[in-house]
ROLUMBA-71777 format. One record per residue: residue in one letter; x, y, z of N, C-alpha, C in turn. Coordinates in steps of 0.001 Angstrom, whole numbers. Example, Ala and Ser with C-alpha at 12.3 -4.5 7.8 and 13.67 -1.06 7.14 Angstrom:
! residues 2
ATOM  rest  n_xx  n_yy  n_zz  ca_xx  ca_yy  ca_zz  c_xx  c_yy  c_zz
ATOM  a  13190  -5690  7800  12300  -4500  7800  13200  -3300  7800
ATOM  s  12850  -2250  7080  13670  -1060  7140  12900  30  7870
END
This chain:
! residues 310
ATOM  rest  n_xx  n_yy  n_zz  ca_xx  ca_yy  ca_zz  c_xx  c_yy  c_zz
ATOM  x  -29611  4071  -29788  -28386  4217  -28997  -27193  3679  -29788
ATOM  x  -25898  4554  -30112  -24978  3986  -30638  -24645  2940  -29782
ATOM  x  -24225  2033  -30706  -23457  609  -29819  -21726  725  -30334
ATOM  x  -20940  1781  -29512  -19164  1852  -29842  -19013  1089  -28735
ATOM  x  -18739  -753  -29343  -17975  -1821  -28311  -16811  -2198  -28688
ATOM  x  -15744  -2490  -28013  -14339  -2754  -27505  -14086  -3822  -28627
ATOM  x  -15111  -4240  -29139  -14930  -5363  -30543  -14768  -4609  -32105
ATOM  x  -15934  -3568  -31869  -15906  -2690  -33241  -14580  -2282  -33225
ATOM  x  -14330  -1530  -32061  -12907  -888  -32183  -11786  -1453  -32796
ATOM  x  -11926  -2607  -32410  -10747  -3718  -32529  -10799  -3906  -34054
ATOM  x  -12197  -4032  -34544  -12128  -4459  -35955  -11561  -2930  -36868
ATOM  x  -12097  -1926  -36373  -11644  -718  -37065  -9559  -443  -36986
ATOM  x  -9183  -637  -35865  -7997  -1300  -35827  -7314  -2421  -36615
ATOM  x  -7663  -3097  -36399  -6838  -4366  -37879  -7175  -4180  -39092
ATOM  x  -8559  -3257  -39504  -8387  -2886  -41001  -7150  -1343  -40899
ATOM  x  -7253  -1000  -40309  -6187  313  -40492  -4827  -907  -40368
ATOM  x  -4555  -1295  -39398  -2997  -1636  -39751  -2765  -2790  -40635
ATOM  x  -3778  -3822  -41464  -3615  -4639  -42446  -3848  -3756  -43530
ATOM  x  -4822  -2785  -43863  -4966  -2119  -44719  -5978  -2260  -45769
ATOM  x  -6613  -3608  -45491  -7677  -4133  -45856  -8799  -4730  -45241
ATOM  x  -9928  -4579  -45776  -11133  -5514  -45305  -10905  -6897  -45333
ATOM  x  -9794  -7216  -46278  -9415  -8881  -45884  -8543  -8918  -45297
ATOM  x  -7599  -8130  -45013  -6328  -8282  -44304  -6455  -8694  -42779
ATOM  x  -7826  -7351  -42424  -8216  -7476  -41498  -9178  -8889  -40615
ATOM  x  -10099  -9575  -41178  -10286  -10520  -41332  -9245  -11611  -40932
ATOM  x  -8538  -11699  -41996  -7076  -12643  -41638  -6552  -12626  -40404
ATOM  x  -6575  -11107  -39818  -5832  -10790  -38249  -6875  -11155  -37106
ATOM  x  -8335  -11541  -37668  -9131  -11361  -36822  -9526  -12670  -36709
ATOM  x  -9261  -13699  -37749  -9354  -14700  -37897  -11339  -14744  -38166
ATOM  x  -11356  -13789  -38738  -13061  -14038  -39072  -13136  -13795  -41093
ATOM  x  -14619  -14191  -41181  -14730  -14206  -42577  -14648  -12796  -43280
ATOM  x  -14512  -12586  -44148  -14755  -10535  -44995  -16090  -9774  -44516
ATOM  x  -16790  -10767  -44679  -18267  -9969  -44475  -18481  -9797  -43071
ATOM  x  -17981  -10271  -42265  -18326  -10120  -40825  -17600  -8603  -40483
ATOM  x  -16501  -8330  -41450  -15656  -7149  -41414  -16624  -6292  -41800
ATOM  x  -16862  -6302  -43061  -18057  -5549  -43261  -19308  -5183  -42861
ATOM  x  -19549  -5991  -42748  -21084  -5815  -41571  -20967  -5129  -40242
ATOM  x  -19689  -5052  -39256  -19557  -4360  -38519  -19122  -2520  -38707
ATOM  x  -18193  -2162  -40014  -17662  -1426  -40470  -19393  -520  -40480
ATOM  x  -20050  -1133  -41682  -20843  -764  -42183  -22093  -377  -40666
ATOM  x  -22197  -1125  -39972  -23104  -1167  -39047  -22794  289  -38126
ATOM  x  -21497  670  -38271  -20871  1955  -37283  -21087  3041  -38127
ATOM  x  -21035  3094  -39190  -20970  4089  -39942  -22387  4373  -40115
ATOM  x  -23452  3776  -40018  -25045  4089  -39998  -25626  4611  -38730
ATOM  x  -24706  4358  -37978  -25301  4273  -36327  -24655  5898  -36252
ATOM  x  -23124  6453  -36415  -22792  7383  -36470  -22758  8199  -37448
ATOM  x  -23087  8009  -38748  -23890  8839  -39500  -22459  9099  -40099
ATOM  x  -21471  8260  -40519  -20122  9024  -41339  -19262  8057  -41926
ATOM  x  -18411  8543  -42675  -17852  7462  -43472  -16356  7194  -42626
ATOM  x  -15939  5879  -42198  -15163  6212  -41502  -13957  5524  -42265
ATOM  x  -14434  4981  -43724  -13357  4548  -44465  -13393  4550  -45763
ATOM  x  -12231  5191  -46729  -12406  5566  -48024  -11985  4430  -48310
ATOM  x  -13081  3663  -49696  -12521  2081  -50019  -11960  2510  -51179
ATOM  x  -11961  3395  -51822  -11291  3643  -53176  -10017  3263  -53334
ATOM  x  -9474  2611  -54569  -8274  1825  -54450  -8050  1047  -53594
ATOM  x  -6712  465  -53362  -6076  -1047  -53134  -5966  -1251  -51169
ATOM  x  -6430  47  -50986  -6219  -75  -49473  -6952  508  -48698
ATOM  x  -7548  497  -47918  -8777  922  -47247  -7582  2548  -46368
ATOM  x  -8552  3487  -46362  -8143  4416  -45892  -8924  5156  -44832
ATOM  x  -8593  5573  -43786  -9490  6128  -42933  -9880  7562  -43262
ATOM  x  -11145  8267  -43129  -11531  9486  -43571  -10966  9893  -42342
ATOM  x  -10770  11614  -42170  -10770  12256  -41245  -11594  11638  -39463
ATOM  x  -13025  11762  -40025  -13428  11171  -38879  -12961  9963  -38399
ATOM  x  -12742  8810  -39206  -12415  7237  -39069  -11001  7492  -38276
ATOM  x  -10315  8684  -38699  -8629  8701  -38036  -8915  8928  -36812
ATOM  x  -9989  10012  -36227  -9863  10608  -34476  -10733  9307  -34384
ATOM  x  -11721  8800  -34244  -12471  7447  -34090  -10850  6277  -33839
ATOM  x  -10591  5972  -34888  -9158  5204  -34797  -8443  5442  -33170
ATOM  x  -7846  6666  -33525  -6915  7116  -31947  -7540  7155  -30913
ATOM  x  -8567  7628  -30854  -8919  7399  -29138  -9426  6329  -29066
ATOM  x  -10478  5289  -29999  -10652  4018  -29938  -9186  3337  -29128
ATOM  x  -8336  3679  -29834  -6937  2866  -29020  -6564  3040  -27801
ATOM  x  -6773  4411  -27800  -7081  4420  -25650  -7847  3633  -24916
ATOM  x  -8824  4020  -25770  -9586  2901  -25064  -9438  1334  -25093
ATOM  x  -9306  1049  -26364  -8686  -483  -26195  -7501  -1203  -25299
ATOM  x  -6559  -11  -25314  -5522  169  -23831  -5735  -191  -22839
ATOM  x  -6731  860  -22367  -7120  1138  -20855  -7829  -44  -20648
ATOM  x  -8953  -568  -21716  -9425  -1874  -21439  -8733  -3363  -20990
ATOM  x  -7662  -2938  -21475  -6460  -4085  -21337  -6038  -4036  -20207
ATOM  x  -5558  -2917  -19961  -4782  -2754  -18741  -5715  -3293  -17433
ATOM  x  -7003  -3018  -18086  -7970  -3142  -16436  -8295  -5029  -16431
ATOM  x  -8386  -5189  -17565  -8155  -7094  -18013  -6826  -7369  -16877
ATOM  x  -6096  -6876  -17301  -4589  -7261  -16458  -4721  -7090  -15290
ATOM  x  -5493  -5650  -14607  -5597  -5225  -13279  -6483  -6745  -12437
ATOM  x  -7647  -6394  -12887  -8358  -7564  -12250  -7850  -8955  -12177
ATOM  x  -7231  -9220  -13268  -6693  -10597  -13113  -5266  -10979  -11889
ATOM  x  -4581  -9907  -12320  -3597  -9763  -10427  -4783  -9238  -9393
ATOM  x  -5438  -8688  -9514  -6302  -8425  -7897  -6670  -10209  -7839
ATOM  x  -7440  -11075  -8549  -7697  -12087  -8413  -6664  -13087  -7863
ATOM  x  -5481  -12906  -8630  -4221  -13502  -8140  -3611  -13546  -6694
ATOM  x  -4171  -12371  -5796  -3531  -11730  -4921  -2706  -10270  -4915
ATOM  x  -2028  -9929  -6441  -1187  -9087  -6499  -2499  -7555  -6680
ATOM  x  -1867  -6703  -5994  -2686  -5470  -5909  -2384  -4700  -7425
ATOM  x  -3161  -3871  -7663  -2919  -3286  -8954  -1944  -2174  -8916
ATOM  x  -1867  -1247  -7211  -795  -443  -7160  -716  -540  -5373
ATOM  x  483  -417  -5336  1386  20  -3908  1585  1026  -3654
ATOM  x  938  1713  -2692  1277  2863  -2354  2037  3197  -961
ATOM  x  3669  3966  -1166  4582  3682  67  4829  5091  251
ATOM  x  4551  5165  1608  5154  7297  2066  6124  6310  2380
ATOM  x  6851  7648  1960  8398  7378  2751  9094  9089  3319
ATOM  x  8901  8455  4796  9242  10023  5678  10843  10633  5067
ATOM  x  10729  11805  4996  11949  12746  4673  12979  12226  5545
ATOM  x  13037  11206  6537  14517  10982  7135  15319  9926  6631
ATOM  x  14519  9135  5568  14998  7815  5258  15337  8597  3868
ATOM  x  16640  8628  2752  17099  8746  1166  16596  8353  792
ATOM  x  15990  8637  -82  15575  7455  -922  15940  6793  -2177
ATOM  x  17762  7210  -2267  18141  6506  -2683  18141  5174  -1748
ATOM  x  18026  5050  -1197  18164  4038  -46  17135  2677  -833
ATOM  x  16215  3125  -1532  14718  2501  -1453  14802  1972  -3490
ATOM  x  15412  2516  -4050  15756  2553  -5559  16227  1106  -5821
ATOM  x  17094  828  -5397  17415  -971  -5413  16049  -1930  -5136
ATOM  x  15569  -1435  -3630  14075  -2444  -3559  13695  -3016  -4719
ATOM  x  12993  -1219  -5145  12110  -1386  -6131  12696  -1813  -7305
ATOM  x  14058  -1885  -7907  14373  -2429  -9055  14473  -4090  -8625
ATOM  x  14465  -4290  -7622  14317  -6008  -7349  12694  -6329  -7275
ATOM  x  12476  -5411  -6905  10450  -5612  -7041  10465  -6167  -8548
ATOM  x  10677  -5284  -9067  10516  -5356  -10198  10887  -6534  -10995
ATOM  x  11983  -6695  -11206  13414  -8042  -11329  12424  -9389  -10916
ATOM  x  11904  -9594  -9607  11775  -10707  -9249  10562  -11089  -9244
ATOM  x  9623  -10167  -9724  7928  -10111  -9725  7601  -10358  -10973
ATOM  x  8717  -10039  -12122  7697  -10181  -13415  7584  -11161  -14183
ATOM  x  8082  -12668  -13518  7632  -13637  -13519  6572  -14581  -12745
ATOM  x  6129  -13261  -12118  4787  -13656  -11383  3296  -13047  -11508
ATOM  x  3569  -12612  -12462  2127  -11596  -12827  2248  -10344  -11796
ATOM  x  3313  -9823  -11238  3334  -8522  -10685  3977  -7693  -11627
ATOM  x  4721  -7941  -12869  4936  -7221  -13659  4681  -5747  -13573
ATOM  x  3447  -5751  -13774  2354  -4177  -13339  1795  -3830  -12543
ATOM  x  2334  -4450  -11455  1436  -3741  -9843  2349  -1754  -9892
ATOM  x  1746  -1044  -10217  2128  250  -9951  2880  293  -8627
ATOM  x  3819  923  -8942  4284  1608  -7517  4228  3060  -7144
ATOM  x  3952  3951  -6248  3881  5101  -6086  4766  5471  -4670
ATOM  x  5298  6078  -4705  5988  6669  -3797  5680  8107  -3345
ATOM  x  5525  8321  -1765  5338  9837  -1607  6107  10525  -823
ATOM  x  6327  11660  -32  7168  11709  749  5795  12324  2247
ATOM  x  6630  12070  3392  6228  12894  4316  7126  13426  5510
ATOM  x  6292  13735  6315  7045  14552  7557  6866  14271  8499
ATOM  x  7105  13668  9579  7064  13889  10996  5665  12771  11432
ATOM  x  4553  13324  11663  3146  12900  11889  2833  12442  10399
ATOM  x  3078  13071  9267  1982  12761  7885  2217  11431  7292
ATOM  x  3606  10605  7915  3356  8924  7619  2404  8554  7765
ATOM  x  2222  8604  9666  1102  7861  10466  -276  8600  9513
ATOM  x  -263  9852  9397  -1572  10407  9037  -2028  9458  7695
ATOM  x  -679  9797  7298  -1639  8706  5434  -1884  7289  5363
ATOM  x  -1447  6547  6828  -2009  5613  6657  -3279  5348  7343
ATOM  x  -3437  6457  8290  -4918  6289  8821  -5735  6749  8074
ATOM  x  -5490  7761  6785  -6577  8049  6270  -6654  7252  4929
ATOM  x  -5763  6263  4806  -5637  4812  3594  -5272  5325  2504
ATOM  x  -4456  6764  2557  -3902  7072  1523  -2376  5981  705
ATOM  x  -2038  5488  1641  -767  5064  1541  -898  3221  1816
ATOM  x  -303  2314  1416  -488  995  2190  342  384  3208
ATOM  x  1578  1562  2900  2639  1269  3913  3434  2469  3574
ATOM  x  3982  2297  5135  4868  3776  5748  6105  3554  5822
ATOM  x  7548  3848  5125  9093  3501  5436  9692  4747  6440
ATOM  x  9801  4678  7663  10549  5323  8344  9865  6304  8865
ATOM  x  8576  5793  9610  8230  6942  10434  8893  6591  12062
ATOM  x  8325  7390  12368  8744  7997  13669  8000  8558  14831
ATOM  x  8227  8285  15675  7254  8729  17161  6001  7316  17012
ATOM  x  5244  7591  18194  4297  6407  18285  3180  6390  17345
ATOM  x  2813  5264  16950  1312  5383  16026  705  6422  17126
ATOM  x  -246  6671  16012  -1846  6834  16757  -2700  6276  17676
ATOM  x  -3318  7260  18367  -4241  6260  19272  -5173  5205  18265
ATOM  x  -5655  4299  18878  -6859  3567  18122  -6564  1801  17702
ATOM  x  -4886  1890  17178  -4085  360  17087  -4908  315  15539
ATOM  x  -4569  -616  15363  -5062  -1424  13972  -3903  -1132  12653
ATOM  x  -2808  -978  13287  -1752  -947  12532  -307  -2448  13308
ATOM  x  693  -2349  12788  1726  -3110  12810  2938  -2461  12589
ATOM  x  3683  -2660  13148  5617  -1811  13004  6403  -2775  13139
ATOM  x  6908  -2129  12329  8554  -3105  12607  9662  -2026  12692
ATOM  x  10841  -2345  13647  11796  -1355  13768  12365  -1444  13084
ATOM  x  13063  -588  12012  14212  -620  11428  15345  -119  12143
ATOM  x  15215  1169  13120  16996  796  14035  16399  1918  14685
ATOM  x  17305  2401  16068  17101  3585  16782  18395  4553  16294
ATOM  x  17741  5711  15838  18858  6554  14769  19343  7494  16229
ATOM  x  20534  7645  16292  20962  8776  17410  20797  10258  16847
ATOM  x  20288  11141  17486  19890  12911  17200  20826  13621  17727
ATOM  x  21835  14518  16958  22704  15352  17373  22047  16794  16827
ATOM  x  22503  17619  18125  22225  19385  18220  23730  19818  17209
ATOM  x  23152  20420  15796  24359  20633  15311  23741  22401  14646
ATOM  x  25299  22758  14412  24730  24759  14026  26357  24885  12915
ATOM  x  25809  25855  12219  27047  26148  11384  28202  26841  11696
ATOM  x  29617  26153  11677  30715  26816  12541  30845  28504  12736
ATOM  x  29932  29578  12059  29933  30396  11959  28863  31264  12627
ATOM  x  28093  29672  12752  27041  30126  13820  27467  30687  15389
ATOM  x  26702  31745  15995  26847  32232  17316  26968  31062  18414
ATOM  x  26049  29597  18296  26069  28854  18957  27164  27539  18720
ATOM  x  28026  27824  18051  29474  27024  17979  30465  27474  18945
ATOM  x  30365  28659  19548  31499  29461  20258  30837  28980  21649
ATOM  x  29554  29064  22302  28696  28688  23483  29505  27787  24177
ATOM  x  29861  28437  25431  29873  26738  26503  29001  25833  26658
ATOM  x  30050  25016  27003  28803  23604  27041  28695  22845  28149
ATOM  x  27663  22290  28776  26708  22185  28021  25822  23348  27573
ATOM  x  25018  23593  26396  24727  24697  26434  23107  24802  26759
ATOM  x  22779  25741  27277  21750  26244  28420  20035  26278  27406
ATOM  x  19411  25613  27652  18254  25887  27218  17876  27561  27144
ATOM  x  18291  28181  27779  18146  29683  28042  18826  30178  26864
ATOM  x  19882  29548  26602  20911  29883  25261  20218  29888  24395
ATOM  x  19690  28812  24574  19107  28199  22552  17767  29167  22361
ATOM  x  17039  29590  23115  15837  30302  23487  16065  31588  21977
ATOM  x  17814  31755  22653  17607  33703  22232  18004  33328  20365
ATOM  x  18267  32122  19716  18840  31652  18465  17286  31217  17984
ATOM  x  17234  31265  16384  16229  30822  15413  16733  29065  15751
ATOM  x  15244  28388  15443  15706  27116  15267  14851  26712  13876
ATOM  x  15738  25646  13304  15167  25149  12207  14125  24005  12200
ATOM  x  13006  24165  11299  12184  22791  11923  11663  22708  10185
ATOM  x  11209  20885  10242  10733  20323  9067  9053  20556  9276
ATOM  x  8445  20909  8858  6798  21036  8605  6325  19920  8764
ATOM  x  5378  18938  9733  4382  18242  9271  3634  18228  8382
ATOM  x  3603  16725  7183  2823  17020  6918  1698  16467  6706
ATOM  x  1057  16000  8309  -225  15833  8873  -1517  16608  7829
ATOM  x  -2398  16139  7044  -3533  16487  6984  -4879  16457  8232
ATOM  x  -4599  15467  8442  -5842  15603  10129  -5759  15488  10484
ATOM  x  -4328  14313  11295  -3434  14171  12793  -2994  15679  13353
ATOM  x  -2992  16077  14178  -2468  16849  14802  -928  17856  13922
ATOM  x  -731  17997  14054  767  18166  13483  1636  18315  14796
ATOM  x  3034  17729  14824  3836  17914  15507  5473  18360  14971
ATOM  x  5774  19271  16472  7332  19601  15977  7712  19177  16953
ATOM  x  9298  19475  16930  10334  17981  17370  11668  18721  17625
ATOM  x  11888  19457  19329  13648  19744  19576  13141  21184  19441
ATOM  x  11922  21752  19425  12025  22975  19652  11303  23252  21046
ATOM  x  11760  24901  21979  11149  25545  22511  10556  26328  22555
ATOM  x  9443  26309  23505  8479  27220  23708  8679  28960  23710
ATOM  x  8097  29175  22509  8638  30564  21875  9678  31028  21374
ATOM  x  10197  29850  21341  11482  30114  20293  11217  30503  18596
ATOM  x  11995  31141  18056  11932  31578  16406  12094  30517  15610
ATOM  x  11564  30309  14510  11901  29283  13645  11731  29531  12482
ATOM  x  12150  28317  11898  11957  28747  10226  11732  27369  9932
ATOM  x  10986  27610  9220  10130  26047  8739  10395  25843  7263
ATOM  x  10757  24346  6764  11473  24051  5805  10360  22935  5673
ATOM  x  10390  22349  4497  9696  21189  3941  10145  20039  4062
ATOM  x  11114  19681  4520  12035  18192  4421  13003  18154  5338
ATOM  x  13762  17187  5987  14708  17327  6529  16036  17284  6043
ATOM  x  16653  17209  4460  17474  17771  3723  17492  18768  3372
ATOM  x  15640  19627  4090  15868  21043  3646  16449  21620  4838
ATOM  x  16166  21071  6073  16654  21954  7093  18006  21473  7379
ATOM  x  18763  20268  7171  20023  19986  7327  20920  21217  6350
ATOM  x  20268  21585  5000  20868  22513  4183  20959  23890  5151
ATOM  x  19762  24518  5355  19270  25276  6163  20386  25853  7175
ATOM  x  20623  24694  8371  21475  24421  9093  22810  24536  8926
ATOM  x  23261  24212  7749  24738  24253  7071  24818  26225  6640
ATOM  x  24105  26228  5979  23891  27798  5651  23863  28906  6810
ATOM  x  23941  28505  7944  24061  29360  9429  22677  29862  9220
ATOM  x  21745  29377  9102  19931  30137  9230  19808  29690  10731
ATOM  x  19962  28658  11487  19365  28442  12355  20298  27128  13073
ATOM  x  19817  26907  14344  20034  25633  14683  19071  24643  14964
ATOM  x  18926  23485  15238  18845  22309  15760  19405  20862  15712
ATOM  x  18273  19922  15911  18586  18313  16149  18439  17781  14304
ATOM  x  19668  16870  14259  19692  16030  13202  19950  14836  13607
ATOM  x  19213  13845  12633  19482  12258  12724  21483  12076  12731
ATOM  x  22067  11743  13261  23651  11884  13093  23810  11065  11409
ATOM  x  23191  10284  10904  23940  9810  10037  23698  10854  8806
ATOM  x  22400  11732  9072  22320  12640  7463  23279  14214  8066
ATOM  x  23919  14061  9150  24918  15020  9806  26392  15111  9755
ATOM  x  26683  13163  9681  28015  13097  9449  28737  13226  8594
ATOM  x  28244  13729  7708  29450  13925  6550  29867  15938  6441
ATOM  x  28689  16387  6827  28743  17202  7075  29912  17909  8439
ATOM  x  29386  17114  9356  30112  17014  10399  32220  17199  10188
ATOM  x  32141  15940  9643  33110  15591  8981  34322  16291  7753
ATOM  x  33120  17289  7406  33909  18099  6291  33743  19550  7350
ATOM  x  33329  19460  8450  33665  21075  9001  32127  21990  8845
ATOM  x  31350  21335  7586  30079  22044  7241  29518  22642  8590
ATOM  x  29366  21697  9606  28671  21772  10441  28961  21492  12051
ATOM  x  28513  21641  13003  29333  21446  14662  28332  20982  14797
ATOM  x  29052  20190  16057  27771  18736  16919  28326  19735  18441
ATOM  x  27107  20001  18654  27154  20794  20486  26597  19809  21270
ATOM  x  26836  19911  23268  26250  18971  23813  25148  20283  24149
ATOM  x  24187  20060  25006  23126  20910  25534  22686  19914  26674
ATOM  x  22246  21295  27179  21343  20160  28724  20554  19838  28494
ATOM  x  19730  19276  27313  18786  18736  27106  18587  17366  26281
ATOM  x  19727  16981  26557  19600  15981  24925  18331  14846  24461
ATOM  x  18500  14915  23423  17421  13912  23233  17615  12538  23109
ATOM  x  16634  11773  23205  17186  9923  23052  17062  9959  21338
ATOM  x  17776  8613  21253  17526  8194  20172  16136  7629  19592
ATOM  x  16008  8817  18229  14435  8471  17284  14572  6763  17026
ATOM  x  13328  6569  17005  12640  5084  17144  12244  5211  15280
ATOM  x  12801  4355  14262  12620  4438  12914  12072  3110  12889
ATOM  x  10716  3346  12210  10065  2398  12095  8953  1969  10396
ATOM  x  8946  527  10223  8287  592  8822  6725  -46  9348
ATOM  x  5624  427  8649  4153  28  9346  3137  157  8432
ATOM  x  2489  -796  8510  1021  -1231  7467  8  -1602  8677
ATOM  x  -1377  -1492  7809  -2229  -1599  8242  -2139  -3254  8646
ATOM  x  -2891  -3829  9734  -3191  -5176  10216  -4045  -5807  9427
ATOM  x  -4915  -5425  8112  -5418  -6360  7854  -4365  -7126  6467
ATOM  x  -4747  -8497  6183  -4143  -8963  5613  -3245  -8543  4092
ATOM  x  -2099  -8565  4266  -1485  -7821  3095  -1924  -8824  1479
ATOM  x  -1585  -7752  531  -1866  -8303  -668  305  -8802  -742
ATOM  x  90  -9842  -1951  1273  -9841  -2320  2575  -9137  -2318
ATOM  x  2476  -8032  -3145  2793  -6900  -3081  3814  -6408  -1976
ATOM  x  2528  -6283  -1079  3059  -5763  296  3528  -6422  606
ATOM  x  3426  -7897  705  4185  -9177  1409  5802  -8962  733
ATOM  x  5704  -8728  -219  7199  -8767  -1033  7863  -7250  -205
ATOM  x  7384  -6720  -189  7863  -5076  465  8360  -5232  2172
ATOM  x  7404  -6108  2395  7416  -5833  4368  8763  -7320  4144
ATOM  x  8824  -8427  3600  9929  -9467  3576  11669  -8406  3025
ATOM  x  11238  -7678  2174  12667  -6774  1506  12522  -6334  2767
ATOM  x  12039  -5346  3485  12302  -4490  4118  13359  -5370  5466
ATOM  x  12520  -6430  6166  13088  -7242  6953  14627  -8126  6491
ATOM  x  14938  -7899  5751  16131  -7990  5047  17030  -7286  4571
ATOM  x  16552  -6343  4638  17576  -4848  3999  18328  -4684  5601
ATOM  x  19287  -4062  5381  20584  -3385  6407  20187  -2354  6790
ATOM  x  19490  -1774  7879  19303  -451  7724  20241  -132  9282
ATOM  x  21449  -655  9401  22969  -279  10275  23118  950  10122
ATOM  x  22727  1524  8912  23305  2815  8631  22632  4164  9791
ATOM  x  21205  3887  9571  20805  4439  10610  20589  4771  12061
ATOM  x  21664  3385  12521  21879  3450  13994  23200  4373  14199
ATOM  x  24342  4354  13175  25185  4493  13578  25312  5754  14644
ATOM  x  26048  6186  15499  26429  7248  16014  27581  8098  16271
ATOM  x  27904  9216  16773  28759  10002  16764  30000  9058  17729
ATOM  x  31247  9673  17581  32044  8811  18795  31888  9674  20165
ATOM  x  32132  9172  20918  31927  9561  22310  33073  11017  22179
ATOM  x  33267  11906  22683  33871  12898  22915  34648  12930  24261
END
């Protein structure tokens, strides 16, 4: 059985970048022959020369060069998992994984993580990975029941049946019925008639629930729609006269504001969405502790704000 261990490698490494069988040695802090004896011991086991000694500097043959490079992956990856385990031991997780629902920017979330970063890498979090995903509607709650995710920024509607999660509110965002001034339903009296909105396309964001249920949100029963991936896709959507519905008011007001778009009343209005951040109940790693403390500290005013009274 070849024996290729994380030590040979290492030694085939410091003779390539000293350039010698003693150089290497020197870097390795071991005697010449121990260089040799391992060199020599690989090259019998794999049947090849993996270094031309001719002249003043040891040279790698063809084979010794691809042996060389991926040896270094591997010596990498070995490192990296040295580092991994030693933060899992610490407390710090090796990666964070955060959905963050399509209603929250995420520029919003870009500062966090450059303070994650900033204030962790004098703590051996240096390299806790971060991953970020996006979702929709239900597919927060969904990815954390199925432990895709370790925490959820800005979902919405109630957990799941079953509990074994935790929320914290970040604000109650107010929902305005808005359509493009060119739209048929800008001219409508108001309030305007559920019967109205019936005979108009409405725009809706896709769940994206893998095994929760999927849910939609401000539409009626048999009404037309057009289904968009995000809710910057259907606010666009919306601006473009495709359709109408409900927007969070603060990703509305500027729109609002420049004319893009009309805020209608209807007889139906909705309350204000419940925005919420949520991890699982069992005990957080570091990590998360640093994420769920930012979060409880961040301003999220922005998302309450609302329209003025009319």
């Amino acid at each position: 059985m070849i024996r290729l261990d994380l030590d040979a490698l290492a030694v085939l490494d410091a003779i390539d970048r000293a350039g010698s069988f003693a150089g290497a040695a020197r870097r390795l802090d071991r005697v010449p022959s121990a260089i040799t004896y391992t060199v020599r011991r690989l090259e019998d086991e794999l049947d090849v020369l993996l270094f031309d000694r001719r002249g003043r500097r040891a040279k790698p043959t063809p084979a010794g060069r691809e042996l060389l490079e991926q040896g270094r992956i591997l010596l990498a990856e070995a490192s990296a998992l040295e580092q991994r385990v030693q933060r899992v031991a610490s407390g710090w997780e090796a990666e964070l994984a955060v959905a963050v629902d399509t209603i929250l920017p995420m520029g919003r979330l870009w500062p966090l993580a450059a303070r994650f970063y900033v204030e962790c890498r004098e703590r051996q979090a240096a390299h806790t990975r971060l991953r970020f995903s996006h979702e929709v509607l239900g597919g927060a709650w969904d990815a954390l029941v199925e432990q895709r995710v370790d925490l959820v920024i800005g979902a919405s509607g109630d957990p799941p049946p079953g509990g074994g999660f935790r929320t914290r509110l970040l604000a109650e965002t107010p929902m305005v019925f808005v359509v493009a001034p060119a739209h048929a339903l800008a001219a409508a009296a108001e309030p305007v008639a559920e019967a109205t909105l019936l005979r108009h396309r409405g725009v809706v964001a896709a769940d994206s629930s893998r095994r929760l249920p999927p849910r939609s949100v401000g539409l009626l029963a048999g009404q037309e729609t057009l289904t968009v991936a995000s809710l910057a896709d259907k606010r666009a959507a919306q601006v473009a006269g495709l359709g109408c519905g409900w927007l969070p008011w603060f990703l509305a007001a500027d729109d609002v504001a420049a004319g893009r778009l009309v805020v209608r009343r209807v007889d139906a209005p909705r309350p204000p969405a419940r925005i919420v951040a949520a991890w699982r109940e069992t005990r957080p790693g570091k990590a998360l502790a640093w994420w769920l403390d930012a979060i409880a500290r961040e301003d999220w005013r922005f998302l309450a704000l609302g329209p003025a009274r009319r």
